[in-house]
C-alpha positions in Angstrom: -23.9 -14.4 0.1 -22.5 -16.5 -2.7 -18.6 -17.4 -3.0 -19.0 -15.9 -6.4 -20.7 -12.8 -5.2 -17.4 -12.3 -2.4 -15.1 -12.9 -5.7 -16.5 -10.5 -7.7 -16.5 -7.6 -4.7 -13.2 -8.2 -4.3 -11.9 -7.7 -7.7 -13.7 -4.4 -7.6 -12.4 -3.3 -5.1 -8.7 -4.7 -5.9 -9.6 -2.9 -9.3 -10.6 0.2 -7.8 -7.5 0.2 -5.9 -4.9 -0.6 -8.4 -6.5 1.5 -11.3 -6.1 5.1 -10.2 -2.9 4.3 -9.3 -1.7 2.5 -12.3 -2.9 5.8 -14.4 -0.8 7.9 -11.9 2.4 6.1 -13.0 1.7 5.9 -16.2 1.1 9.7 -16.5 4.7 9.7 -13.7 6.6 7.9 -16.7 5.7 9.6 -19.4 6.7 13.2 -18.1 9.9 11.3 -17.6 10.3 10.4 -20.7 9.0 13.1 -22.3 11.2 15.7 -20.2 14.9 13.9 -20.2 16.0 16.5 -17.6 13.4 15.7 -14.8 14.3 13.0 -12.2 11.4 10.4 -11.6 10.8 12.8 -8.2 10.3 15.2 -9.9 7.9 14.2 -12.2 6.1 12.4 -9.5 5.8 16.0 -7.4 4.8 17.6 -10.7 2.1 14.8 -11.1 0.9 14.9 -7.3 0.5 18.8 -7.3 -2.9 18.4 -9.5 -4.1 15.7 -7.7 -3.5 16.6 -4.2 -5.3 20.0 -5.4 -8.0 18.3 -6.5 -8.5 16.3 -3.3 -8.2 20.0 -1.2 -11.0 21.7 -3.5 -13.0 18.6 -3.2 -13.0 18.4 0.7 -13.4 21.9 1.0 -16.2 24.0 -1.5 -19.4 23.4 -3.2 -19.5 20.8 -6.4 -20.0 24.0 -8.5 -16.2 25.4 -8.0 -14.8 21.7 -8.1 -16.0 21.6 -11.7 -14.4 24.8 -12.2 -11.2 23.2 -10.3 -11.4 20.2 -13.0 -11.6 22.5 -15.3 -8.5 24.1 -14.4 -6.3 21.3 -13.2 -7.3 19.5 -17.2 -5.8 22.7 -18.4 -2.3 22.4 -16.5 -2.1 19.0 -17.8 -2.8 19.9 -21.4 -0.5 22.6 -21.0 2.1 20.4 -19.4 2.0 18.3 -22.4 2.5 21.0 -25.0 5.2 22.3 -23.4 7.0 18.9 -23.3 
């Protein structure tokens, strides 16, 4: 393997890594923001509740239902949003 083959695996993978999480944050802030009464715990439970559904529905049933799941978890966000 090449030293510039090694490099470029491991900014995928440190981009892999950091990216999701980033986006988690972001999405963490924002309901902060965009609900003054909400502690940053809060918001970060309300932002984990999709995910770690997700993650359940995706262990557990057939890919058929977890496109239903997305389906439904994109809706609590969009409805999260209009209600803040």
């Amino acid at each position: 393997m090449s030293l510039v083959y090694v490099i470029y695996q491991a900014a995928q993978f440190f981009a892999s890594i950091i990216g999701p999480g980033t986006i988690f944050m972001m999405i963490t802030g924002a309901l902060q923001v965009a609900i003054k009464s909400l502690s940053l715990s809060d918001c970060l439970i309300i932002n984990l509740i999709p995910n770690l559904i997700f993650v359940i529905v995706s262990f557990n049933v057939k890919s058929s239902t977890q496109v239903d799941e997305v389906d439904n978890i994109v809706q609590l966000n969009t409805f999260e949003t209009k209600v803040s």
